[in-house]
PQR file of N, CA, C, O and H, with PARSE charges and radii, in Angstrom:
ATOM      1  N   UNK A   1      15.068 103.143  63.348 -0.4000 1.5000
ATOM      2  CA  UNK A   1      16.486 103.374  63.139 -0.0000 2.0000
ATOM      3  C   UNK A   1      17.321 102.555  64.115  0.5500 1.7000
ATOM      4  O   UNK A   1      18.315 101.931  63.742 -0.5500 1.4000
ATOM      5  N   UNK A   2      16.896 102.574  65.361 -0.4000 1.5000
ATOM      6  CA  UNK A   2      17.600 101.782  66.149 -0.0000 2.0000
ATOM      7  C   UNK A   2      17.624 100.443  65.762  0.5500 1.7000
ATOM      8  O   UNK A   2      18.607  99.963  66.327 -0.5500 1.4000
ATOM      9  H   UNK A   2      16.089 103.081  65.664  0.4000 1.0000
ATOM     10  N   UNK A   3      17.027  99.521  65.053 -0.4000 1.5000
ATOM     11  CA  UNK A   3      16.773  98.217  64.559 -0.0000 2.0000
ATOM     12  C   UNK A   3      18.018  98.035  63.603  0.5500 1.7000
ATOM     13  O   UNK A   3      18.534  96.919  63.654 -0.5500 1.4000
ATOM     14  H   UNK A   3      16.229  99.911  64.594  0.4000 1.0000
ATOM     15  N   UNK A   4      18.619  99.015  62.683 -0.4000 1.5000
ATOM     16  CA  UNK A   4      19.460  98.958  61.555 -0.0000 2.0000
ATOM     17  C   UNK A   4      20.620  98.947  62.569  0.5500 1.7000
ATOM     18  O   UNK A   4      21.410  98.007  62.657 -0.5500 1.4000
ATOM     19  H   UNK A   4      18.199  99.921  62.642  0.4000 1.0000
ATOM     20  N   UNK A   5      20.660  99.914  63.231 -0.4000 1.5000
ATOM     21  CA  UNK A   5      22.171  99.935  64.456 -0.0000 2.0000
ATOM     22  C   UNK A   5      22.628  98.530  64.766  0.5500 1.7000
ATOM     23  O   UNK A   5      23.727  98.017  64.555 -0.5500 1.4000
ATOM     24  H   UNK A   5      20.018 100.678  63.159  0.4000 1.0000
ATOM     25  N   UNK A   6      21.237  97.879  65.468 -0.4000 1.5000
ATOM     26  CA  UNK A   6      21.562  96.961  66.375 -0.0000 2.0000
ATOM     27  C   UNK A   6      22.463  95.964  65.734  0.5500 1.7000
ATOM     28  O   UNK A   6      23.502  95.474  66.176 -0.5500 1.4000
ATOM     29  H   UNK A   6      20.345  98.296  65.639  0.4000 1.0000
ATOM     30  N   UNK A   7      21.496  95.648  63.940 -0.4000 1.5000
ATOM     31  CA  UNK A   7      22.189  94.656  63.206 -0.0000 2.0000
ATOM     32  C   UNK A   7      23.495  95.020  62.602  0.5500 1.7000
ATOM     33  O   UNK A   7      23.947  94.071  61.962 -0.5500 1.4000
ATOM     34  H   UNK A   7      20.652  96.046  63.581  0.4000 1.0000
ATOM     35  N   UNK A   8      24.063  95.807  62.592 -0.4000 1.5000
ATOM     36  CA  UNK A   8      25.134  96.748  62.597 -0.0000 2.0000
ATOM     37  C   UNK A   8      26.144  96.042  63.359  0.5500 1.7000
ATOM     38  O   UNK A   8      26.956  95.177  63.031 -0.5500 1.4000
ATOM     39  H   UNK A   8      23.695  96.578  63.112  0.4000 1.0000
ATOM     40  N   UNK A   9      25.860  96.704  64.612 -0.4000 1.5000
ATOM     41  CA  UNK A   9      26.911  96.390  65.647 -0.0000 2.0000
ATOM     42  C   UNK A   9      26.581  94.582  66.417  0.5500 1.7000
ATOM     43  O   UNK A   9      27.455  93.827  66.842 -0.5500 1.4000
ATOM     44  H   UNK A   9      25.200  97.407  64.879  0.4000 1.0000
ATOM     45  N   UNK A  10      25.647  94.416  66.396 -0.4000 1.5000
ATOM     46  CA  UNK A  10      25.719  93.220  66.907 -0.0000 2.0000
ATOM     47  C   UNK A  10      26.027  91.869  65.913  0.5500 1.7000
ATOM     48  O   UNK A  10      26.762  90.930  66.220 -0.5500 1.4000
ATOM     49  H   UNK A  10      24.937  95.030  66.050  0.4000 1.0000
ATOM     50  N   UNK A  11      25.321  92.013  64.727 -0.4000 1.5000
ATOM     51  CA  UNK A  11      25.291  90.933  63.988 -0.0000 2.0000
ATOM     52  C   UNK A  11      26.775  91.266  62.928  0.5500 1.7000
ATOM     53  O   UNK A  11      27.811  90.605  63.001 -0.5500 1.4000
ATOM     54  H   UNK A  11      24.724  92.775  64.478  0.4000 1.0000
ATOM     55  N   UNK A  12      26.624  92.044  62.298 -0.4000 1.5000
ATOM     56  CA  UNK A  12      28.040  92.355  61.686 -0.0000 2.0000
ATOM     57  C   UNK A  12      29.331  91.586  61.967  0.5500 1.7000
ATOM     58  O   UNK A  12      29.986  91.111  61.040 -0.5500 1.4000
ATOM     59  H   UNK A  12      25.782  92.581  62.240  0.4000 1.0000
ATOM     60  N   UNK A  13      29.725  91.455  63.345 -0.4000 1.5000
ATOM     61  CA  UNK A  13      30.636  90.612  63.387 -0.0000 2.0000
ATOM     62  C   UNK A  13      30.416  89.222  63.859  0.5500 1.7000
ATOM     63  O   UNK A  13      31.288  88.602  64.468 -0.5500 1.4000
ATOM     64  H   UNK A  13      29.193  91.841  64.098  0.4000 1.0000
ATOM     65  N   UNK A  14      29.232  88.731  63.572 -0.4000 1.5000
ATOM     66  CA  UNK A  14      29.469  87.641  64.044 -0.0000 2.0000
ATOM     67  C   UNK A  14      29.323  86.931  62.012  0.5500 1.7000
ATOM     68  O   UNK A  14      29.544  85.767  61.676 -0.5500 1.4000
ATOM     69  H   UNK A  14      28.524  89.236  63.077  0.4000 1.0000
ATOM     70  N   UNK A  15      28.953  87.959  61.170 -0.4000 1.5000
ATOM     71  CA  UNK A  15      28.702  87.550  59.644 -0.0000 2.0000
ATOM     72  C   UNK A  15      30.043  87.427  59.761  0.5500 1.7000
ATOM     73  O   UNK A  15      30.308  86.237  59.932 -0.5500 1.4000
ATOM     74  H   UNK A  15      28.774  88.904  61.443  0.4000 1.0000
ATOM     75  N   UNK A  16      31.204  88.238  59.747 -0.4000 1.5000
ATOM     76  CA  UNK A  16      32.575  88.518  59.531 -0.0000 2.0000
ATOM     77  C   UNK A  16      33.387  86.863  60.030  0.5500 1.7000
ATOM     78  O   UNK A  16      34.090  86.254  59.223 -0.5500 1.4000
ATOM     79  H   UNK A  16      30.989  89.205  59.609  0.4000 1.0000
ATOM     80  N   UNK A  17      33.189  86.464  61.119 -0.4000 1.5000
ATOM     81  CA  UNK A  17      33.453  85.068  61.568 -0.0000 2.0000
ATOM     82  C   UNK A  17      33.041  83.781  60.687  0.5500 1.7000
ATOM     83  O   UNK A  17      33.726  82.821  60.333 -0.5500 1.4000
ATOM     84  H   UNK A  17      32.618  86.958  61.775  0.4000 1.0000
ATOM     85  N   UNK A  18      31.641  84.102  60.448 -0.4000 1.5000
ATOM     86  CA  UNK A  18      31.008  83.272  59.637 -0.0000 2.0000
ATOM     87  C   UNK A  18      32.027  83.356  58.326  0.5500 1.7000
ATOM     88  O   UNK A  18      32.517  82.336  57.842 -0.5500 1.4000
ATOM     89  H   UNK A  18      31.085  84.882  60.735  0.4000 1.0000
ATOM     90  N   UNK A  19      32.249  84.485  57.885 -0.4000 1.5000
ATOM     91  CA  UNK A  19      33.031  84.871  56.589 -0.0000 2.0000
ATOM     92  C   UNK A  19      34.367  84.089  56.480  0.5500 1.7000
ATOM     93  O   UNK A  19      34.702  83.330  55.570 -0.5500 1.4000
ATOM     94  H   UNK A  19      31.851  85.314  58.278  0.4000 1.0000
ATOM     95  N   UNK A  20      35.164  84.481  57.761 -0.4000 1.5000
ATOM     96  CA  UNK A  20      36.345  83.965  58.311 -0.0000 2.0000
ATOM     97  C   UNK A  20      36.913  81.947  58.383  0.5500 1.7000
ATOM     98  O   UNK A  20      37.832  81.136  58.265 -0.5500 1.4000
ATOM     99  H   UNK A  20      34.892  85.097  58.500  0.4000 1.0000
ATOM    100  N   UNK A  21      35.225  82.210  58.717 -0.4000 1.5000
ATOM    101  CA  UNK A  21      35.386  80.284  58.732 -0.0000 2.0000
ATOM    102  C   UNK A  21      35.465  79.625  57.378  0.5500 1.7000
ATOM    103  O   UNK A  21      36.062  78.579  57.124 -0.5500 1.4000
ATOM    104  H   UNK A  21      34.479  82.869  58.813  0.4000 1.0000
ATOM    105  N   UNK A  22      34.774  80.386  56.540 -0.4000 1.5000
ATOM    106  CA  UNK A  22      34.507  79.636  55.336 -0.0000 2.0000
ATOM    107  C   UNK A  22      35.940  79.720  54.840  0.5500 1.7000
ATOM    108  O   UNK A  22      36.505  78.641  54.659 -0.5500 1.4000
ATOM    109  H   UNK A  22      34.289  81.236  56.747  0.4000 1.0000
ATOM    110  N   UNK A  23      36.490  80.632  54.638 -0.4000 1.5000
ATOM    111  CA  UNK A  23      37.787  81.143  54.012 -0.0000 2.0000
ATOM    112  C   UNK A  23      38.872  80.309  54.392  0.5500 1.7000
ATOM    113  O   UNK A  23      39.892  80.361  53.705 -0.5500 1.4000
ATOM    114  H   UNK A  23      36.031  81.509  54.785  0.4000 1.0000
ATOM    115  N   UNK A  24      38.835  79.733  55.136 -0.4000 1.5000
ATOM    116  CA  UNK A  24      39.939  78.862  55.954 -0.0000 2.0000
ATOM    117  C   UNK A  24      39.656  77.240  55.519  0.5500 1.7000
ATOM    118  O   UNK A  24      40.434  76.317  55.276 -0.5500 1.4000
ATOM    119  H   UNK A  24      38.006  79.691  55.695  0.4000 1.0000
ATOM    120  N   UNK A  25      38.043  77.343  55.539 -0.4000 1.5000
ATOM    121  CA  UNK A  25      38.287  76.079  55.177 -0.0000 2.0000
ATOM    122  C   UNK A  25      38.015  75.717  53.438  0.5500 1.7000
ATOM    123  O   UNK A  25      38.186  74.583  52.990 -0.5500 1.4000
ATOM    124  H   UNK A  25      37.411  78.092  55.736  0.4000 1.0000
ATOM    125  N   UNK A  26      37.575  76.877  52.598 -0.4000 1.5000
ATOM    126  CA  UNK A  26      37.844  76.500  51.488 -0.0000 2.0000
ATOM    127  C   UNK A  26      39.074  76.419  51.115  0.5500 1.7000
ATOM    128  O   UNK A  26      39.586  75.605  50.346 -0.5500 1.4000
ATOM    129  H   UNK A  26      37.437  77.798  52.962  0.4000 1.0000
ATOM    130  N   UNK A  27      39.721  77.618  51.896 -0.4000 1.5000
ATOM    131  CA  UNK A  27      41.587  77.685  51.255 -0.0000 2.0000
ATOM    132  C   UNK A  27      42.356  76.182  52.101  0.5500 1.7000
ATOM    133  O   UNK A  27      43.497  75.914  51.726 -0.5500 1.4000
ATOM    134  H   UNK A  27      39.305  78.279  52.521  0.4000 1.0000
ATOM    135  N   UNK A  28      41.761  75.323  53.125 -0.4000 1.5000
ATOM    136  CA  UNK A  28      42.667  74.452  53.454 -0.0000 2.0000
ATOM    137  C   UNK A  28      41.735  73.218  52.055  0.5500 1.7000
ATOM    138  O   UNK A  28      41.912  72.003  52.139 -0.5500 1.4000
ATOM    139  H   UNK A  28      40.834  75.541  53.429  0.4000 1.0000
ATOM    140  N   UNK A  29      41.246  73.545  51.442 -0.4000 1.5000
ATOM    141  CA  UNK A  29      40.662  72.383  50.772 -0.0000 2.0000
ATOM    142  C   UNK A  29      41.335  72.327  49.457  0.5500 1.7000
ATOM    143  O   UNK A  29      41.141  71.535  48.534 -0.5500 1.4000
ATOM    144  H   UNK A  29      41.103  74.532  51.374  0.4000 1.0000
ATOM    145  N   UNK A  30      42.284  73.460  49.558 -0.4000 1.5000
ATOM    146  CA  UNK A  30      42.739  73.613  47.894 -0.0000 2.0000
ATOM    147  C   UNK A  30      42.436  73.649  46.989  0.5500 1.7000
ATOM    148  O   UNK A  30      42.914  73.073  46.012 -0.5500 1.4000
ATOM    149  H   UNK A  30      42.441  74.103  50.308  0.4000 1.0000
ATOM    150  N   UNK A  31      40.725  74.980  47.110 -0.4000 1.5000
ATOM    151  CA  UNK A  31      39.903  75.013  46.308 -0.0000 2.0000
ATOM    152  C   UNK A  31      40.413  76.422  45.344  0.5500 1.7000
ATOM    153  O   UNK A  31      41.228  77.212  45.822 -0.5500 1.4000
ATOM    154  H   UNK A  31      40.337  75.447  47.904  0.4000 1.0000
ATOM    155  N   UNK A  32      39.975  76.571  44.295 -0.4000 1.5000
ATOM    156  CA  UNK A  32      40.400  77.656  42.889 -0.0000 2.0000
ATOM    157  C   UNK A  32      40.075  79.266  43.971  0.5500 1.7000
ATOM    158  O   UNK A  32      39.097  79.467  44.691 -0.5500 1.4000
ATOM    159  H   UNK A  32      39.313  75.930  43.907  0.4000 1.0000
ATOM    160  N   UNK A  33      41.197  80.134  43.745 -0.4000 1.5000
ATOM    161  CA  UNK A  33      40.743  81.104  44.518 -0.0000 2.0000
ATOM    162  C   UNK A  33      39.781  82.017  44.721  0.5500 1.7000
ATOM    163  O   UNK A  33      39.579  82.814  45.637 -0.5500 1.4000
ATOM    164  H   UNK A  33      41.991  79.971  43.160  0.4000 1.0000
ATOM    165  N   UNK A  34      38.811  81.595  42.993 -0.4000 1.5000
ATOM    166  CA  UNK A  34      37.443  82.365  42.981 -0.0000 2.0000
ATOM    167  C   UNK A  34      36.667  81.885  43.421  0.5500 1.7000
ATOM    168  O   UNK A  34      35.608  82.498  43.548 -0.5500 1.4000
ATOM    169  H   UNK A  34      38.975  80.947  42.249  0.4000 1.0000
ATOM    170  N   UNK A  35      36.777  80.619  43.857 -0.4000 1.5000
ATOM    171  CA  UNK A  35      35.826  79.466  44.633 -0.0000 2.0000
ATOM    172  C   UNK A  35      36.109  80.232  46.054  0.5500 1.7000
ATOM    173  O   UNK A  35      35.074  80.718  46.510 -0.5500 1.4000
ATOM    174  H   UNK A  35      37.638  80.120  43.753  0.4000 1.0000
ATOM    175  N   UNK A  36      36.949  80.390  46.632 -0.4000 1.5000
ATOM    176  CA  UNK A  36      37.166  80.787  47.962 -0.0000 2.0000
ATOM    177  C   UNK A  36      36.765  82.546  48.294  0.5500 1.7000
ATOM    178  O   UNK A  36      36.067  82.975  49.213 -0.5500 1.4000
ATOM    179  H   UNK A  36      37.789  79.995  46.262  0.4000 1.0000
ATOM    180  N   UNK A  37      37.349  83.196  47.396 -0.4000 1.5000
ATOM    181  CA  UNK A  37      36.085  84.248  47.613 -0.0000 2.0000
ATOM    182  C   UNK A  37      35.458  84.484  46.997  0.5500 1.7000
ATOM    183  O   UNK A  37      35.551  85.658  46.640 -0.5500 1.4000
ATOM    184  H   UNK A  37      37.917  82.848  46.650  0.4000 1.0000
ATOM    185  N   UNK A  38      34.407  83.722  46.393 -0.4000 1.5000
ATOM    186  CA  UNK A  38      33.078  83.613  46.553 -0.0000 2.0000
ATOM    187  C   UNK A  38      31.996  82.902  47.601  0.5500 1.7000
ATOM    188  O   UNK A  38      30.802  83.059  47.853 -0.5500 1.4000
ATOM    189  H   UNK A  38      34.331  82.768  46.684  0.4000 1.0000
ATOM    190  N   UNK A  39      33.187  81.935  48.127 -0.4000 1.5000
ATOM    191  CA  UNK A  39      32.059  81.479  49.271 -0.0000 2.0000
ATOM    192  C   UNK A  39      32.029  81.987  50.524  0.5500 1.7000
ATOM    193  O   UNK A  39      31.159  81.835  51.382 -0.5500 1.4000
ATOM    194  H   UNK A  39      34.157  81.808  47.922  0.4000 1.0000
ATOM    195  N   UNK A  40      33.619  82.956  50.597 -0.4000 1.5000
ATOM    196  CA  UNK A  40      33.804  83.918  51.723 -0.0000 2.0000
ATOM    197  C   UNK A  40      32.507  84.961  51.468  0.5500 1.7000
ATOM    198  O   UNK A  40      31.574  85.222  52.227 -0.5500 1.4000
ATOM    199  H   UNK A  40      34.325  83.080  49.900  0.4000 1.0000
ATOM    200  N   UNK A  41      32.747  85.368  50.362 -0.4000 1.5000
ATOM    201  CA  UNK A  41      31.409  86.608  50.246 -0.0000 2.0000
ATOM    202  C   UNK A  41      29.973  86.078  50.693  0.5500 1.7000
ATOM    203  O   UNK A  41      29.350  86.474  51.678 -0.5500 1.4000
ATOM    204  H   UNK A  41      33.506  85.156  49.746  0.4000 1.0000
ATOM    205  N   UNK A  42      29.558  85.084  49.760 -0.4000 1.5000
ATOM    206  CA  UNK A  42      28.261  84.317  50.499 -0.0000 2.0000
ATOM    207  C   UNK A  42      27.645  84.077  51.329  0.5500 1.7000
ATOM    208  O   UNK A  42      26.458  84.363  51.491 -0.5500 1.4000
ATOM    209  H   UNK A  42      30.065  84.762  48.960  0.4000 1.0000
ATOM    210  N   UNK A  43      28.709  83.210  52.361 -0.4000 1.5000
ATOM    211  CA  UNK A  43      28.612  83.040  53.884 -0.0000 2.0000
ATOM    212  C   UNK A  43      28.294  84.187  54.188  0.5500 1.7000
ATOM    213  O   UNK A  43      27.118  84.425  54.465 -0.5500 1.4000
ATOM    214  H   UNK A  43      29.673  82.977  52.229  0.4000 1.0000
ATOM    215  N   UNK A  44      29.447  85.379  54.216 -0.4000 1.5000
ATOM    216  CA  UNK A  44      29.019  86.419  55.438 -0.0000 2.0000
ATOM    217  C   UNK A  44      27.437  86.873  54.368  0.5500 1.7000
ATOM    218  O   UNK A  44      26.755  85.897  54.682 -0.5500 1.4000
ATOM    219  H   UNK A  44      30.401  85.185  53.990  0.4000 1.0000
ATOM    220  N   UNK A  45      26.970  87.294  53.862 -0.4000 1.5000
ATOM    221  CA  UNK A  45      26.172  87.945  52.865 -0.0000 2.0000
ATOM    222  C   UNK A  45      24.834  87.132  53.400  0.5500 1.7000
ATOM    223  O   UNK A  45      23.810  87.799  53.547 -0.5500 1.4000
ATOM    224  H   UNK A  45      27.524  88.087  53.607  0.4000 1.0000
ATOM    225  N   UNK A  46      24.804  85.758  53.688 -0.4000 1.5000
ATOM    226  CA  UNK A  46      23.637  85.311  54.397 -0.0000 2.0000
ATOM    227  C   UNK A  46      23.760  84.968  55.653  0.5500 1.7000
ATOM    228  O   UNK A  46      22.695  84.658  56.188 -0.5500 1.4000
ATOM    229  H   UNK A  46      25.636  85.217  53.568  0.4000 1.0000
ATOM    230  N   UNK A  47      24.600  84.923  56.239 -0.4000 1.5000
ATOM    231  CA  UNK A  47      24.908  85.139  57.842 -0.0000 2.0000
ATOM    232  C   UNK A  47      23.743  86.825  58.321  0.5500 1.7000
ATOM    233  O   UNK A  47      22.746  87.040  59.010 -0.5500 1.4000
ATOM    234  H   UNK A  47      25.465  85.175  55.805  0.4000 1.0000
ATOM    235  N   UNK A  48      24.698  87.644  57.426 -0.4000 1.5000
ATOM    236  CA  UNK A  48      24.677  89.157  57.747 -0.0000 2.0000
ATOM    237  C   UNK A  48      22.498  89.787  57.680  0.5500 1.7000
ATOM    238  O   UNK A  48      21.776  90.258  58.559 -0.5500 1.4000
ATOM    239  H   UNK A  48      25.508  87.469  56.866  0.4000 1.0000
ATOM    240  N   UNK A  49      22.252  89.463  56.310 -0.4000 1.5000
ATOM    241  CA  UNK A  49      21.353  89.264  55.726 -0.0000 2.0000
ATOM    242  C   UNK A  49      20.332  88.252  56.727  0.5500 1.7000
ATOM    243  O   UNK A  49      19.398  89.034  56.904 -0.5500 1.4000
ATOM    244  H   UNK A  49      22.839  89.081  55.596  0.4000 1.0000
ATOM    245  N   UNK A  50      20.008  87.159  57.380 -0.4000 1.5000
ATOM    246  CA  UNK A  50      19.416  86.620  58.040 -0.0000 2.0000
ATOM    247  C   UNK A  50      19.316  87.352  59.280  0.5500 1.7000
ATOM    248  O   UNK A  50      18.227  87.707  59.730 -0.5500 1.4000
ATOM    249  H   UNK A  50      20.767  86.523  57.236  0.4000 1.0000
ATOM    250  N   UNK A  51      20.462  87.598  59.870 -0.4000 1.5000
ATOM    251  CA  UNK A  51      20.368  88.313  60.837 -0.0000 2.0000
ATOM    252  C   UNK A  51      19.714  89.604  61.186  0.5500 1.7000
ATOM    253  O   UNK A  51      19.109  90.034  62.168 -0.5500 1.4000
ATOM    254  H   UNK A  51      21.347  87.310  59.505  0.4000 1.0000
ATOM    255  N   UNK A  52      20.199  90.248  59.539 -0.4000 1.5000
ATOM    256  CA  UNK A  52      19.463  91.687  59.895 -0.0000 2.0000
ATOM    257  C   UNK A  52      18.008  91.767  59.340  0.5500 1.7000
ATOM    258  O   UNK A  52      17.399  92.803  59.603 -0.5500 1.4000
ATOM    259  H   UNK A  52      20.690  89.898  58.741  0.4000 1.0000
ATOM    260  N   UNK A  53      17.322  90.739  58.550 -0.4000 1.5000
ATOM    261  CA  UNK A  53      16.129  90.835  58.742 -0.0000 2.0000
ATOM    262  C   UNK A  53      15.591  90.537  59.888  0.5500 1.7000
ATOM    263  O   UNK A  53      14.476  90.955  60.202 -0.5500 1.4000
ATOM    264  H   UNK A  53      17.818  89.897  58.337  0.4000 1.0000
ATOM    265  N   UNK A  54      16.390  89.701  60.728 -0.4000 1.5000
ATOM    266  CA  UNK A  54      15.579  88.983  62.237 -0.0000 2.0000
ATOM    267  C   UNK A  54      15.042  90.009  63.266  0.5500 1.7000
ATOM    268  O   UNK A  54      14.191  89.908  64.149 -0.5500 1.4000
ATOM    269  H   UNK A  54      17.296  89.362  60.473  0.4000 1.0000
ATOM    270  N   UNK A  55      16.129  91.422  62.694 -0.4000 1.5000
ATOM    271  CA  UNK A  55      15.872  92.499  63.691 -0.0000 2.0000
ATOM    272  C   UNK A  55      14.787  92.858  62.932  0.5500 1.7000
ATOM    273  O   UNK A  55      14.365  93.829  63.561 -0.5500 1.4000
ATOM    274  H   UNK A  55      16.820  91.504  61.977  0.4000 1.0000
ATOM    275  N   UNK A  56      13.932  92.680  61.825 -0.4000 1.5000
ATOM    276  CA  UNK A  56      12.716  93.967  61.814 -0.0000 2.0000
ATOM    277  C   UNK A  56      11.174  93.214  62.107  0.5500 1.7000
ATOM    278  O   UNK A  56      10.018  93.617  61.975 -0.5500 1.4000
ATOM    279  H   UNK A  56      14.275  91.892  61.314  0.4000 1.0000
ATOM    280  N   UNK A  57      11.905  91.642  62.670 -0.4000 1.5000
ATOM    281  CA  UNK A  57      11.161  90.347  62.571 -0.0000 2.0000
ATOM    282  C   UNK A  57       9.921  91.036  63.302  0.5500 1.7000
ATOM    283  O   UNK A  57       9.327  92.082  63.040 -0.5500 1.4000
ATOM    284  H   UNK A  57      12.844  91.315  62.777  0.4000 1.0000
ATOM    285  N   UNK A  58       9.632  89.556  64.873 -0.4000 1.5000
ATOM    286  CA  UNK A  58       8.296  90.213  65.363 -0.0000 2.0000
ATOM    287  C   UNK A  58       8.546  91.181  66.238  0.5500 1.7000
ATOM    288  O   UNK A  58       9.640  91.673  65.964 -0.5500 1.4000
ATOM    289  H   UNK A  58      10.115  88.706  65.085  0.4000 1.0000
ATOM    290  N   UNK A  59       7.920  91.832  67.418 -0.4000 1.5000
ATOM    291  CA  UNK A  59       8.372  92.585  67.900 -0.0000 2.0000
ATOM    292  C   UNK A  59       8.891  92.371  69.351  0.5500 1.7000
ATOM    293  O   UNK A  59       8.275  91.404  69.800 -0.5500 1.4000
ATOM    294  H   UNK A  59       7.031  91.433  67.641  0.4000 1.0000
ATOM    295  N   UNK A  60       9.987  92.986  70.521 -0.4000 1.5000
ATOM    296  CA  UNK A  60      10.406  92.339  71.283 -0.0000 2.0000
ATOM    297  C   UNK A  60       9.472  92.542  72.599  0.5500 1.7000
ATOM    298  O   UNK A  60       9.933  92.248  73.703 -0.5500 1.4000
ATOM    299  H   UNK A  60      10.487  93.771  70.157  0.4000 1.0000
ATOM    300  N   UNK A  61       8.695  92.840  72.519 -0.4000 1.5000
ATOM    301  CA  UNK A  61       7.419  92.617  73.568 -0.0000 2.0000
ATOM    302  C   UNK A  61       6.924  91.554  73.634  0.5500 1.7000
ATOM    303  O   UNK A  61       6.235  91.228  74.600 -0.5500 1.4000
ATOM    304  H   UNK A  61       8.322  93.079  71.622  0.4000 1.0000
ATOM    305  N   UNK A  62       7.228  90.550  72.339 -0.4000 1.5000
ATOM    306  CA  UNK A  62       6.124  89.427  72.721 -0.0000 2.0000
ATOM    307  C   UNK A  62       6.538  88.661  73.180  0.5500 1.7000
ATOM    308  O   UNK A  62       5.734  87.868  73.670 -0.5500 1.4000
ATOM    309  H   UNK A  62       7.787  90.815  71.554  0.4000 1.0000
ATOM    310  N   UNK A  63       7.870  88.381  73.333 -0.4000 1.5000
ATOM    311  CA  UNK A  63       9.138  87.507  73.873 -0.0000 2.0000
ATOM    312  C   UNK A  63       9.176  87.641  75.293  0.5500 1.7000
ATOM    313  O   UNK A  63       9.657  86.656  75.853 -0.5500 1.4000
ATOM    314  H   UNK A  63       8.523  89.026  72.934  0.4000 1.0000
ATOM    315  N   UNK A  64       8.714  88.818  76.238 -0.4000 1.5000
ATOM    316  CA  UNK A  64       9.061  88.782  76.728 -0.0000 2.0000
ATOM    317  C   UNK A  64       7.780  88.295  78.275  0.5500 1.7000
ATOM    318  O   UNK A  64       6.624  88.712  78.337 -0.5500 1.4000
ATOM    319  H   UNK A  64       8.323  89.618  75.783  0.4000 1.0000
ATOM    320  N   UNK A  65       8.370  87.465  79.203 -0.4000 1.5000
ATOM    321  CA  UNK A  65       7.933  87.014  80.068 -0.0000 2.0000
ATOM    322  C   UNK A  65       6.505  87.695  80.544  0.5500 1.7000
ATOM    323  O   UNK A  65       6.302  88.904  80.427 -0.5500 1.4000
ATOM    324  H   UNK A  65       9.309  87.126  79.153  0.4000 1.0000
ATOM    325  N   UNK A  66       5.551  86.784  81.088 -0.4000 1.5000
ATOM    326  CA  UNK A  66       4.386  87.304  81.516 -0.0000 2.0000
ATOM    327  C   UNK A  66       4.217  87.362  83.060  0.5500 1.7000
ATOM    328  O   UNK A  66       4.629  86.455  83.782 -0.5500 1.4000
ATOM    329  H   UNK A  66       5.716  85.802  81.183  0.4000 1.0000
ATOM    330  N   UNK A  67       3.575  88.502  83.544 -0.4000 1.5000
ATOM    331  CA  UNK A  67       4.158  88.512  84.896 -0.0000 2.0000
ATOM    332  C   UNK A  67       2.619  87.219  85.968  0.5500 1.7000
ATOM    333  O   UNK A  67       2.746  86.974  87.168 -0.5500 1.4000
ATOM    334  H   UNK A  67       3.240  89.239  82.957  0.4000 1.0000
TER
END
């Protein structure tokens, strides 16, 4: 459960930015407005999605330094 949180609060907004960027630059391209949110949705949707599988990835023991 803690794994779903993390991607929650940590990754969530950085999809939302990802979301944010696209939107700005399809709408400065003077693209059709279903073109623009749809690629707003996308972006964040595999931003969000990459991220939150990364949390159920390997586990964080193995990452970490050997003494």
């Amino acid at each position: 459960m803690q794994r779903k949180e993390e991607a929650v609060k940590r990754w969530f907004p950085l999809a939302t930015i990802a979301a944010g960027i696209s939107f700005v630059v399809t709408f400065l391209l003077n693209l059709p407005p279903e073109r623009v949110v749809a690629s707003t949705a996308l972006a964040g949707l595999i931003v969000f999605s990459g991220f939150f599988f990364r949390s159920f990835g390997k586990d964080e023991n193995t990452f970490k330094e050997k003494p």
